[in-house]
TORFIDO-308001 format. One record per residue (C-alpha): residue number from 0; residue in three letters; z, x, y. Coordinates in nm, 3 decimals, padded with zeros to 5 digits. Last residue first. Layout:
# residues N
<papa seq="NUM" type="ALA" w="Z" u="X" v="Y"/>
...
***
This chain:
# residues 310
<papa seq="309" type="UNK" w="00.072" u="-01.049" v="-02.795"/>
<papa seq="308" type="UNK" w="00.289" u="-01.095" v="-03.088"/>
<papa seq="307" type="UNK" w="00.323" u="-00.737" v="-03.181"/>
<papa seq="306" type="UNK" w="00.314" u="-00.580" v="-02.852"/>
<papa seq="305" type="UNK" w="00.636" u="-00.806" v="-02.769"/>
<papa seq="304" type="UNK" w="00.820" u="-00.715" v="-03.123"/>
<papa seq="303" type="UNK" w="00.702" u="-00.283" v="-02.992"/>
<papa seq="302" type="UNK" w="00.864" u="-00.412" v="-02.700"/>
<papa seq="301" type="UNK" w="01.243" u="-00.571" v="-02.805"/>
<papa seq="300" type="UNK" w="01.335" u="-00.293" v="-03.080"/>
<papa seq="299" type="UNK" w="01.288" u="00.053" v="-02.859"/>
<papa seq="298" type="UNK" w="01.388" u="-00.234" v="-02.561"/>
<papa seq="297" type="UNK" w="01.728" u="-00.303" v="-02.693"/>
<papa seq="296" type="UNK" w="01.795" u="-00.701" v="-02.638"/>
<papa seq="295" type="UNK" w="01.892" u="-00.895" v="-02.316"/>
<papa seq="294" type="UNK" w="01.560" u="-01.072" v="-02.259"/>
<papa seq="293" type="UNK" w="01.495" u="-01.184" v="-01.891"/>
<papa seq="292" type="UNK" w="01.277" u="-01.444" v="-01.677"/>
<papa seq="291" type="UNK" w="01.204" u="-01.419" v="-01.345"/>
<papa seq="290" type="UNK" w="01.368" u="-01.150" v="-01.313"/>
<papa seq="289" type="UNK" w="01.559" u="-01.107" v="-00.918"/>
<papa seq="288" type="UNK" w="01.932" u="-01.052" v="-01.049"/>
<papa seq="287" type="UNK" w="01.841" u="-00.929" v="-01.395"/>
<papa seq="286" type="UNK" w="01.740" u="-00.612" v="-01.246"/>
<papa seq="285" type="UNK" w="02.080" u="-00.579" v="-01.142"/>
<papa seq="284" type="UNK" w="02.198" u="-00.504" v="-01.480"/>
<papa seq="283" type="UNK" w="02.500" u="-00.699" v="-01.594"/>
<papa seq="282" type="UNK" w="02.375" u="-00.802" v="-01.906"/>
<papa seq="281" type="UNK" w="02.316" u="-00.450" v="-02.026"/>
<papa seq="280" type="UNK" w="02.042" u="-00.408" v="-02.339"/>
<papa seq="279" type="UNK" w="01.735" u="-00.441" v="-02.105"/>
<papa seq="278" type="UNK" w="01.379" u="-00.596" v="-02.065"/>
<papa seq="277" type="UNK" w="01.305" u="-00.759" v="-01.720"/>
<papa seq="276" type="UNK" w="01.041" u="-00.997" v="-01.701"/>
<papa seq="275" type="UNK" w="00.938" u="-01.038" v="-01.305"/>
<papa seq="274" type="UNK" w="00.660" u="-01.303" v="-01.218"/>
<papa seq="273" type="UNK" w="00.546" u="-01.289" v="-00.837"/>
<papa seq="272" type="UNK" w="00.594" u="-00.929" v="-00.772"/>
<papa seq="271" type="UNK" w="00.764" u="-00.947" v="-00.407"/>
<papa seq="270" type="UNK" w="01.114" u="-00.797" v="-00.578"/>
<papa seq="269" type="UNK" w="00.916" u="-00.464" v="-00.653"/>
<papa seq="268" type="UNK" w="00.940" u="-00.130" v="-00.440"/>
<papa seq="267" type="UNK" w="01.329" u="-00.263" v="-00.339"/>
<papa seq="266" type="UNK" w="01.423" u="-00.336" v="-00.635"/>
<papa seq="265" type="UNK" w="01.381" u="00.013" v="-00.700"/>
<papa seq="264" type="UNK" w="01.554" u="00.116" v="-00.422"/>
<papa seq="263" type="UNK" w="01.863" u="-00.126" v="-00.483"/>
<papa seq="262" type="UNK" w="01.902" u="00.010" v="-00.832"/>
<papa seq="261" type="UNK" w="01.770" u="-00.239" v="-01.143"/>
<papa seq="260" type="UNK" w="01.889" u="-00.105" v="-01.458"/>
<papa seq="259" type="UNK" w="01.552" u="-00.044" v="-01.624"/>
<papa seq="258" type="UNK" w="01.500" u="-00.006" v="-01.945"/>
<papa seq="257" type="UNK" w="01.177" u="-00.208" v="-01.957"/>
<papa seq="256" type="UNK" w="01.071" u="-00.355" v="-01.670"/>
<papa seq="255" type="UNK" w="00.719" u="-00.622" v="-01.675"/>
<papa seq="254" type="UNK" w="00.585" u="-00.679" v="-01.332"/>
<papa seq="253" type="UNK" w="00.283" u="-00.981" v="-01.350"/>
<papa seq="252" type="UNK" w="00.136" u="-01.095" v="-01.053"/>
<papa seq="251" type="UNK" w="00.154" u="-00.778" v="-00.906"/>
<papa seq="250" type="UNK" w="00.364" u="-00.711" v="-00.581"/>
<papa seq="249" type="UNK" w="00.404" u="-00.326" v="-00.550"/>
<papa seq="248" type="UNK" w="00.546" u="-00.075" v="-00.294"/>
<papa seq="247" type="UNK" w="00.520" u="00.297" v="-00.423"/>
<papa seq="246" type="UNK" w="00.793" u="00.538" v="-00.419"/>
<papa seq="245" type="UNK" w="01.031" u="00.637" v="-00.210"/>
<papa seq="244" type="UNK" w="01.161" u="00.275" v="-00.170"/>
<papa seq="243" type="UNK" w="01.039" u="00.184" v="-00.562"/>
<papa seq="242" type="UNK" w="00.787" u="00.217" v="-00.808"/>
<papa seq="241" type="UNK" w="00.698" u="00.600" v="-00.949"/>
<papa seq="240" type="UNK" w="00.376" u="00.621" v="-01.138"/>
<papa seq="239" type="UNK" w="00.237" u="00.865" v="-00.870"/>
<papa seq="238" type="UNK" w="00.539" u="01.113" v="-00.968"/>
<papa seq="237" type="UNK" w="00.447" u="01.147" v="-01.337"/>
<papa seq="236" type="UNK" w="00.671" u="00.991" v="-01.581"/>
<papa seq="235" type="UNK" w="00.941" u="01.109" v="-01.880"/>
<papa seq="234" type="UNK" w="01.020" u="01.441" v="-01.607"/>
<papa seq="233" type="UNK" w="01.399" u="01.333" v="-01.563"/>
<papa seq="232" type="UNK" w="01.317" u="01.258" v="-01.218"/>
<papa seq="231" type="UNK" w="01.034" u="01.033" v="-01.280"/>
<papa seq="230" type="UNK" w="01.249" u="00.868" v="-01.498"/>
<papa seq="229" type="UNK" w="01.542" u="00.799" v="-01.240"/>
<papa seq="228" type="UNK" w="01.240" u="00.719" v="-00.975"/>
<papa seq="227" type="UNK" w="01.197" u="00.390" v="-01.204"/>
<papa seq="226" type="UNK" w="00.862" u="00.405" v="-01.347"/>
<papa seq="225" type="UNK" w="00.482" u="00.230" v="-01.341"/>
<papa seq="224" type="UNK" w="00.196" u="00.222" v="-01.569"/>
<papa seq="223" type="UNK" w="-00.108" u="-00.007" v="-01.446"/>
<papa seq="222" type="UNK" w="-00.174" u="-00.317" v="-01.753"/>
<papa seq="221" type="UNK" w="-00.429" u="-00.444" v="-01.954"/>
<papa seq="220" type="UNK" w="-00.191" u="-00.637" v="-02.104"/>
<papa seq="219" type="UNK" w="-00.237" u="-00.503" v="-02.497"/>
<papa seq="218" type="UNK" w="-00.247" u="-00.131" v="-02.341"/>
<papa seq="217" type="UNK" w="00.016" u="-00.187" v="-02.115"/>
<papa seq="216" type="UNK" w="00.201" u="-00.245" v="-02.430"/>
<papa seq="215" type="UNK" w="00.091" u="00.033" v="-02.620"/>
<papa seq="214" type="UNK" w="00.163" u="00.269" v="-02.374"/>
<papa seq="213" type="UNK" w="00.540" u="00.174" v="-02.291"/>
<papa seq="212" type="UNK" w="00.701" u="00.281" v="-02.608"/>
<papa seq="211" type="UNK" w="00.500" u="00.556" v="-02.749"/>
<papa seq="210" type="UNK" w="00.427" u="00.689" v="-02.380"/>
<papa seq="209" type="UNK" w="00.783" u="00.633" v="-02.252"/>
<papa seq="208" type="UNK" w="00.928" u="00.789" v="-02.625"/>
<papa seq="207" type="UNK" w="00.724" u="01.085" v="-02.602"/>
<papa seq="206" type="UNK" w="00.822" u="01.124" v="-02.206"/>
<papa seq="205" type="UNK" w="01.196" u="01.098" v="-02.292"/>
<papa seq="204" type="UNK" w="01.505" u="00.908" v="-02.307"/>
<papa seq="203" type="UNK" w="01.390" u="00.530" v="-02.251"/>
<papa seq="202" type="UNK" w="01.671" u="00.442" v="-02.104"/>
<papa seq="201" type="UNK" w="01.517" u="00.616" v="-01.773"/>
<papa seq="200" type="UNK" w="01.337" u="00.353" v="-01.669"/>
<papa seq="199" type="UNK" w="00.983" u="00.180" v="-01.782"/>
<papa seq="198" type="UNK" w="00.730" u="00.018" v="-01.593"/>
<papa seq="197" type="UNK" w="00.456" u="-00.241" v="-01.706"/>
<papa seq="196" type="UNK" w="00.222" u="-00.346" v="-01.421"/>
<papa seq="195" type="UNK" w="00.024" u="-00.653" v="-01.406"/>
<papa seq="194" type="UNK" w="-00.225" u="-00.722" v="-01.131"/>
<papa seq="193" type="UNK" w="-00.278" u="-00.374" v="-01.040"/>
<papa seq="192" type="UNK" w="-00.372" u="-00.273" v="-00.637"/>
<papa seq="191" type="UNK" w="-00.075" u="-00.025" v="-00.594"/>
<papa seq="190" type="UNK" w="-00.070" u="00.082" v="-00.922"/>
<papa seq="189" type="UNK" w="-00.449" u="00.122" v="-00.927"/>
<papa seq="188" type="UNK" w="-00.558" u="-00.009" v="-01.277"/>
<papa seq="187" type="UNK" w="-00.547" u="00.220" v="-01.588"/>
<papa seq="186" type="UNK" w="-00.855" u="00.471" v="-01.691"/>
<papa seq="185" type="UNK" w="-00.647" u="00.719" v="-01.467"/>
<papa seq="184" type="UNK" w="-00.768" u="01.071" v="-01.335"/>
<papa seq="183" type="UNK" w="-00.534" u="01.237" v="-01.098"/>
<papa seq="182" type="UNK" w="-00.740" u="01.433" v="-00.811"/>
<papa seq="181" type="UNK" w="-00.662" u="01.752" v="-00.724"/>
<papa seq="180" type="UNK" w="-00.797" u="01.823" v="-00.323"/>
<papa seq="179" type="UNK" w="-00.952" u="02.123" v="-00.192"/>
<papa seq="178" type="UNK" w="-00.875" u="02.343" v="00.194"/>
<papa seq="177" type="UNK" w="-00.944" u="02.067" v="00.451"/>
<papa seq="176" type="UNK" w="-00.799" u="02.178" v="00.808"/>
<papa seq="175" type="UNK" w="-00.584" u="02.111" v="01.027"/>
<papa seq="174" type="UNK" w="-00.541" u="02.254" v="01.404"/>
<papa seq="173" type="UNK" w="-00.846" u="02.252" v="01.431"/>
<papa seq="172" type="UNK" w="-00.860" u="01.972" v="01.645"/>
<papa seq="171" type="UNK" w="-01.200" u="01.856" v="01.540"/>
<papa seq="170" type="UNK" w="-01.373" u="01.676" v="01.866"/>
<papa seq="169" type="UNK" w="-01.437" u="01.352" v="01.921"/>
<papa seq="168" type="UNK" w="-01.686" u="01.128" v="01.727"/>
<papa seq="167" type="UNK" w="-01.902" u="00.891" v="01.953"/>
<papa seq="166" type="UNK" w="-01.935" u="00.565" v="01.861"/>
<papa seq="165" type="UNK" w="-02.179" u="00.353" v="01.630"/>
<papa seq="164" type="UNK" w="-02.170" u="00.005" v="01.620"/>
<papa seq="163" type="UNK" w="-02.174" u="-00.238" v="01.312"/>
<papa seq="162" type="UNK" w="-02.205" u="-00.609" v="01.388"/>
<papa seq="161" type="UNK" w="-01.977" u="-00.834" v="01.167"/>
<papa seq="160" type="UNK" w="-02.095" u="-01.081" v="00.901"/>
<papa seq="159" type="UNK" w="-01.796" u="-01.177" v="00.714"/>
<papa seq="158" type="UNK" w="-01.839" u="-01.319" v="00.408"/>
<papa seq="157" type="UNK" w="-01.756" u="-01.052" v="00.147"/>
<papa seq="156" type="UNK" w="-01.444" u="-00.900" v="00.106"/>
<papa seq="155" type="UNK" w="-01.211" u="-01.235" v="00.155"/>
<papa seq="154" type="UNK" w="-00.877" u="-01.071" v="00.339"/>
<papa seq="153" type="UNK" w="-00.644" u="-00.995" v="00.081"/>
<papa seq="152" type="UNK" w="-00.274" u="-01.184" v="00.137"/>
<papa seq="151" type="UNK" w="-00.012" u="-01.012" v="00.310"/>
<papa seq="150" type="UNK" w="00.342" u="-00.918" v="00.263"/>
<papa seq="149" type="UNK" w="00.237" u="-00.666" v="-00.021"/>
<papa seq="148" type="UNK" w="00.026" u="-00.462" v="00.203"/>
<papa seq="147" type="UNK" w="00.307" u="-00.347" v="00.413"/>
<papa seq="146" type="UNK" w="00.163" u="-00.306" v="00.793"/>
<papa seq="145" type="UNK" w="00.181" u="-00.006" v="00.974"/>
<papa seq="144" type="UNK" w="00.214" u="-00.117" v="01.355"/>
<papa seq="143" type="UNK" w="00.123" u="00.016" v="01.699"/>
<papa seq="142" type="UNK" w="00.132" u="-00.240" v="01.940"/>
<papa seq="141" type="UNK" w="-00.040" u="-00.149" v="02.282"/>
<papa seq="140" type="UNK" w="00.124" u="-00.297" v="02.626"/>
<papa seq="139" type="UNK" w="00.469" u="-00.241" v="02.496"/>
<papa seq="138" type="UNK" w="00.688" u="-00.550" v="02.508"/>
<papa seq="137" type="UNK" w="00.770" u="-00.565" v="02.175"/>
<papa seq="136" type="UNK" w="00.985" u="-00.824" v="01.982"/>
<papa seq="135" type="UNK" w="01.141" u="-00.716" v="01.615"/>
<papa seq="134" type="UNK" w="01.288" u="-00.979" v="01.355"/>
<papa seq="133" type="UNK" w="01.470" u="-00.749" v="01.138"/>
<papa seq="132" type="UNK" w="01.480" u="-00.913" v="00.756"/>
<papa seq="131" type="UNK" w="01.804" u="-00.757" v="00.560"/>
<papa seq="130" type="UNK" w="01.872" u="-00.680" v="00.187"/>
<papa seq="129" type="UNK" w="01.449" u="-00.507" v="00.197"/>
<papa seq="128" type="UNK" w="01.586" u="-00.147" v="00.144"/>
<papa seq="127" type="UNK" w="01.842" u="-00.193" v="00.429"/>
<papa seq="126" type="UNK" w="01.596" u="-00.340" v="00.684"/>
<papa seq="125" type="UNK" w="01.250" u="-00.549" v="00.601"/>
<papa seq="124" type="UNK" w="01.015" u="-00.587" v="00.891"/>
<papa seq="123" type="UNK" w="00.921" u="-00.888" v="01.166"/>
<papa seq="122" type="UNK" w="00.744" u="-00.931" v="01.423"/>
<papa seq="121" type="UNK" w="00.706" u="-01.080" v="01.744"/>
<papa seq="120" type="UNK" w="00.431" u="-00.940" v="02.029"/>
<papa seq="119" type="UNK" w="00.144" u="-01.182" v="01.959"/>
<papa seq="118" type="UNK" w="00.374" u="-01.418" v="01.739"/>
<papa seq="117" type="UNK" w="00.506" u="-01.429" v="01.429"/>
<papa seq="116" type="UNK" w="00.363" u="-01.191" v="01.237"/>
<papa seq="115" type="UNK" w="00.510" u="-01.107" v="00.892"/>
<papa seq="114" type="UNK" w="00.572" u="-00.808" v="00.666"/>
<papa seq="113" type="UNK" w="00.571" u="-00.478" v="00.903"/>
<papa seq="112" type="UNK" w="00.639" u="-00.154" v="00.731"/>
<papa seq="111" type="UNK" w="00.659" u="00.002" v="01.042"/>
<papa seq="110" type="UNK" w="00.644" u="-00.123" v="01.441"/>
<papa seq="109" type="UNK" w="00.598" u="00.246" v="01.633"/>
<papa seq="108" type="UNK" w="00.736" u="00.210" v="01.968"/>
<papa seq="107" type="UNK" w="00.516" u="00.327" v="02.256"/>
<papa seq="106" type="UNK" w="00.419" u="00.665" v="02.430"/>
<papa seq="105" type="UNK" w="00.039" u="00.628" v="02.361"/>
<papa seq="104" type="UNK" w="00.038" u="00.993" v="02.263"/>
<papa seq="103" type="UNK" w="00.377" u="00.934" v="02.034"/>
<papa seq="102" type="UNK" w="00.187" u="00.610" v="01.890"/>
<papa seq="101" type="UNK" w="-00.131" u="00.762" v="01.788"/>
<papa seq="100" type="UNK" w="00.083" u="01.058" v="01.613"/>
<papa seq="99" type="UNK" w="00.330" u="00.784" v="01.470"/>
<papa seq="98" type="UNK" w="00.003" u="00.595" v="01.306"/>
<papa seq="97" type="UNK" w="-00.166" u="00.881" v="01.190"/>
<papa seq="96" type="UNK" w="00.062" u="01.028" v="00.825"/>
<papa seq="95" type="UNK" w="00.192" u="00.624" v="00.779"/>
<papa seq="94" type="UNK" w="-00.140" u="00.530" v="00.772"/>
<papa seq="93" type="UNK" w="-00.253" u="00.787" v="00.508"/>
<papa seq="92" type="UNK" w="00.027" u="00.751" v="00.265"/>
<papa seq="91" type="UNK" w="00.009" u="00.400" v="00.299"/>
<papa seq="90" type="UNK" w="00.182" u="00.121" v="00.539"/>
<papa seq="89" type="UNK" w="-00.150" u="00.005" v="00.610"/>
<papa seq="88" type="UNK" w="-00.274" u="00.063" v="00.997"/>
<papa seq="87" type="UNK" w="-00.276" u="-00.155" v="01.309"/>
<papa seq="86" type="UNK" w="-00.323" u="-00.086" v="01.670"/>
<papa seq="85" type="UNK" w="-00.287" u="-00.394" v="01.877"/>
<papa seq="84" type="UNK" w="-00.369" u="-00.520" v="02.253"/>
<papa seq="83" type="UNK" w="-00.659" u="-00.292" v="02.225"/>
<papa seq="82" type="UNK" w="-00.968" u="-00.146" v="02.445"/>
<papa seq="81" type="UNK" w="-00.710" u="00.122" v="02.532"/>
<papa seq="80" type="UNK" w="-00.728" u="00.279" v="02.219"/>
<papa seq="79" type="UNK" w="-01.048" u="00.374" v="02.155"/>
<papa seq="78" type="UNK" w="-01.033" u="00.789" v="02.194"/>
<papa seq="77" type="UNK" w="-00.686" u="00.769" v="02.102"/>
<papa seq="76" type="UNK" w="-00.820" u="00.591" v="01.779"/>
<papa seq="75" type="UNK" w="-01.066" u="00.909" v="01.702"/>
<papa seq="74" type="UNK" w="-00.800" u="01.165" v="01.831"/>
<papa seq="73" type="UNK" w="-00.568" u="01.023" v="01.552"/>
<papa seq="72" type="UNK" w="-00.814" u="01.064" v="01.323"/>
<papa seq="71" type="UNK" w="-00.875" u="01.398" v="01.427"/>
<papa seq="70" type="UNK" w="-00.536" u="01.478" v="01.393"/>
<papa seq="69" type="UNK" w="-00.430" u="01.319" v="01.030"/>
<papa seq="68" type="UNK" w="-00.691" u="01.490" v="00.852"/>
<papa seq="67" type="UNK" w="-00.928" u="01.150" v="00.717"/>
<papa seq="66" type="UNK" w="-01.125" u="01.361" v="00.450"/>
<papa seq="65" type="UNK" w="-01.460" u="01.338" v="00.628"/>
<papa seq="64" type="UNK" w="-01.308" u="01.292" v="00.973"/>
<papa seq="63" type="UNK" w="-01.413" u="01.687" v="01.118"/>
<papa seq="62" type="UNK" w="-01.746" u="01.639" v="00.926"/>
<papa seq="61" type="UNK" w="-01.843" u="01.371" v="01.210"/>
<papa seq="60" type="UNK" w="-01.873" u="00.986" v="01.180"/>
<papa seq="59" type="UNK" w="-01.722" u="00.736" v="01.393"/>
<papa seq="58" type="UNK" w="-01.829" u="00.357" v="01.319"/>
<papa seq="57" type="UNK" w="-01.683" u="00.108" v="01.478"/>
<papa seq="56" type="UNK" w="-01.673" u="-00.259" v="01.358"/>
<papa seq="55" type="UNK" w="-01.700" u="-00.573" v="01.463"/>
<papa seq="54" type="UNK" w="-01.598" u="-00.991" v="01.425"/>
<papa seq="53" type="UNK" w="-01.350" u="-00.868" v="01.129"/>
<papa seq="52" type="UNK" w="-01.217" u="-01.243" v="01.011"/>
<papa seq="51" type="UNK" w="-01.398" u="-01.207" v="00.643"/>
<papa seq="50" type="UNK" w="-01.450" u="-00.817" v="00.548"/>
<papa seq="49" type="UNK" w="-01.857" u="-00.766" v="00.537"/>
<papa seq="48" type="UNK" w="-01.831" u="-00.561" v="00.818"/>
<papa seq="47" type="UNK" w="-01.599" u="-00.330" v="00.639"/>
<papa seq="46" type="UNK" w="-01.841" u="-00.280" v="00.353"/>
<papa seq="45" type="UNK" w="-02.141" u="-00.191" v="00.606"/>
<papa seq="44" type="UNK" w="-01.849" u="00.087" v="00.718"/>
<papa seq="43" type="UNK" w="-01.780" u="00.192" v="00.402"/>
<papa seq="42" type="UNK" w="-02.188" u="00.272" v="00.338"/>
<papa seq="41" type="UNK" w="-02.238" u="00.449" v="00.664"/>
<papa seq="40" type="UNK" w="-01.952" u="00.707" v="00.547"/>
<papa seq="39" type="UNK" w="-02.149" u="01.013" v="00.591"/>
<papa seq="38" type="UNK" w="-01.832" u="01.164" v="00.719"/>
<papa seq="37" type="UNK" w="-01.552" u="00.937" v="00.837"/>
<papa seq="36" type="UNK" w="-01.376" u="00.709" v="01.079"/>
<papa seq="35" type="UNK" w="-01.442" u="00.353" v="01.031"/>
<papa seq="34" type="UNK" w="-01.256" u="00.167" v="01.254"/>
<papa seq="33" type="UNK" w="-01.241" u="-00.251" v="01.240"/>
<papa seq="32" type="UNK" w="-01.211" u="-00.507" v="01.481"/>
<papa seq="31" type="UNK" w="-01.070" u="-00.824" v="01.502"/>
<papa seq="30" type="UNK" w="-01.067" u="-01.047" v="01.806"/>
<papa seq="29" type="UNK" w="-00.777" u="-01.252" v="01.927"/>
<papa seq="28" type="UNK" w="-00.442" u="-01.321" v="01.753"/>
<papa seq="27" type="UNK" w="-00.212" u="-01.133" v="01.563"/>
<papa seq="26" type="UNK" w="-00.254" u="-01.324" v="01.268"/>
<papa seq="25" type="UNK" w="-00.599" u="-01.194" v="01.245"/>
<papa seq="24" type="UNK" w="-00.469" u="-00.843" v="01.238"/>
<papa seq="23" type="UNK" w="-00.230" u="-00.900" v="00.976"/>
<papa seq="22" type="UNK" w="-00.529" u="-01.048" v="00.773"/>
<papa seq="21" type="UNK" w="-00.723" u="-00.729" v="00.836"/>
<papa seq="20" type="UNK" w="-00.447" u="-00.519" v="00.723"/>
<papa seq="19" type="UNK" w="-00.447" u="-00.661" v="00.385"/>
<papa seq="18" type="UNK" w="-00.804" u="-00.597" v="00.334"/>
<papa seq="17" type="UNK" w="-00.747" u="-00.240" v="00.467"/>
<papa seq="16" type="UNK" w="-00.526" u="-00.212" v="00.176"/>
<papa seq="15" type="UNK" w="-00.770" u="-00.295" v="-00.111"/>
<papa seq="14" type="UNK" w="-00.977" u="00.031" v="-00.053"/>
<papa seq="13" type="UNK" w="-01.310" u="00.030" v="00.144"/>
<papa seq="12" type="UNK" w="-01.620" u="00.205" v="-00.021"/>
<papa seq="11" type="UNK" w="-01.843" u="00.515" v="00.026"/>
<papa seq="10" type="UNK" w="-01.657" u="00.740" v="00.273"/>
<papa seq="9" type="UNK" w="-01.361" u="00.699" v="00.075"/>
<papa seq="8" type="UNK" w="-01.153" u="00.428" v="00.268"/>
<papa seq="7" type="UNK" w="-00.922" u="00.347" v="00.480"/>
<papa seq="6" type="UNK" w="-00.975" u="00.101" v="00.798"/>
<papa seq="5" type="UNK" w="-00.794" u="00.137" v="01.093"/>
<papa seq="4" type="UNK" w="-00.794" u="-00.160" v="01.239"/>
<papa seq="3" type="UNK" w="-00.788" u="-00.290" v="01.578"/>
<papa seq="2" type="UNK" w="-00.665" u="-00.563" v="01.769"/>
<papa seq="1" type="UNK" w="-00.840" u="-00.784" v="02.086"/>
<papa seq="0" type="UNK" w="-00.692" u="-00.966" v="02.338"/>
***
């Protein structure tokens, strides 16, 4: 029994969710392995063997994978597949975009947004924006699974010593193709990856207020920006800040909301942070329900005190 991962990355390094999705893997029993599909990407993949619990790693590199198009990746694990018991990709944009193509060919169930392993072919995955745990058993020969990164601890990043083997690329499709990319710049922490994240809601009435309010303290913490899909909406936050079920899935060890009321999707993207302080003027806010500690006070008074004193 052996389980592979699809590893993403950007050519030159390995980002934080593959670590995740390693230790899923190694829960699942059996040998680990690792796929590296990309252009010029023999740096990634020495990074991937040095991922603690991977015992090997596959290297396909062509132009056709260089920016990870959803159909020649897929082709690339199709072309691998039946070598596994288990198939396993982060719940991100990019896993979520292969995984149901690999699974569709393979013509299995797709297990998503997977949060504990229980056994070989037992899992289990968060229902009703995360108010109910499903406890799923397959009995397809291959498990294909996107695996939330917040239910798992980092695999170590170094110490592993795995061998690195080359494999033959398939194909491009063409059926996609690579036209340019625009990439946001940010001087702040990865949201998805931050340690402390300070996120503000719509109470804070506009995007001058959310950046004279809610800069300064991320600022003094060090902190990734987040915000409530009501002020991304209302055009006070850009859409990559946005925490929550349609948003981004976080667990830092910090999670500081200001202004926010709390709505079941929201909650949703955050609950799993490990220390919640929730800043609001409503006592019967259902933030309050899952902070860890909260201040009932106006947050235009409340944070710039906080910044103050830190």
């Amino acid at each position: 029994m052996a389980s592979l991962v699809i590893a993403e990355h950007d050519n030159a390094s390995i980002k934080g969710a593959t670590l995740n999705t390693v230790t899923a893997a190694v829960a699942c029993g059996g040998d680990v392995h690792v796929l590296v599909a990309g252009h010029n990407a023999g740096a990634a993949a020495q990074a991937a063997a040095q991922i603690a619990g991977v015992s090997k790693v596959i290297h396909a590199d062509a132009e056709g994978l260089a920016h990870g198009l959803a159909e020649n990746v897929a082709a690339q694990v199709l072309a691998i597949a039946g070598n596994y018991t288990h198939i396993l990709f982060p719940a991100t944009a990019g896993g979520k975009n292969v995984a149901p193509r690999v699974a569709a060919k393979l013509d299995v169930a797709q297990l998503s947004d997977v949060t504990l392993v229980v056994s070989a072919d037992t899992f289990e995955r968060p229902i009703y924006a995360g108010n109910a745990i499903a406890t799923v058993q397959s009995k397809d020969t291959v498990k294909v699974l996107t695996v939330r990164t917040t239910g798992f601890d980092a695999a170590a990043a170094t110490g592993g010593s795995a061998s690195v083997e080359a494999a033959a690329a398939t194909a491009d499709s063409g059926k996609s193709a690579f036209k340019g990319s625009e990439i946001a710049k940010n001087d702040r922490p990865e949201l998805t990856a931050a340690k402390i994240i300070v996120s503000g809601g719509r109470a804070l009435g506009s995007a001058e207020k959310f950046a004279e309010v809610m800069t300064p303290l991320a600022d003094k913490l060090g902190a990734a920006m987040g915000a409530s899909r009501a002020a991304v909406d209302a055009g006070y936050a850009p859409n990559d800040w946005q925490v929550g079920q349609t948003g981004k899935i976080v667990a830092p060890q910090l999670y500081v909301a200001c202004g926010i009321s709390g709505a079941i999707q929201h909650l949703a993207g955050m609950k799993d942070s490990k220390v919640i302080v929730a800043i609001n003027k409503d006592p019967e806010a259902p933030i309050f329900s899952v902070a860890d500690y909260g201040l009932e006070a106006d947050l235009f008074a409340a944070v710039p005190e906080l910044v103050s004193a830190l």
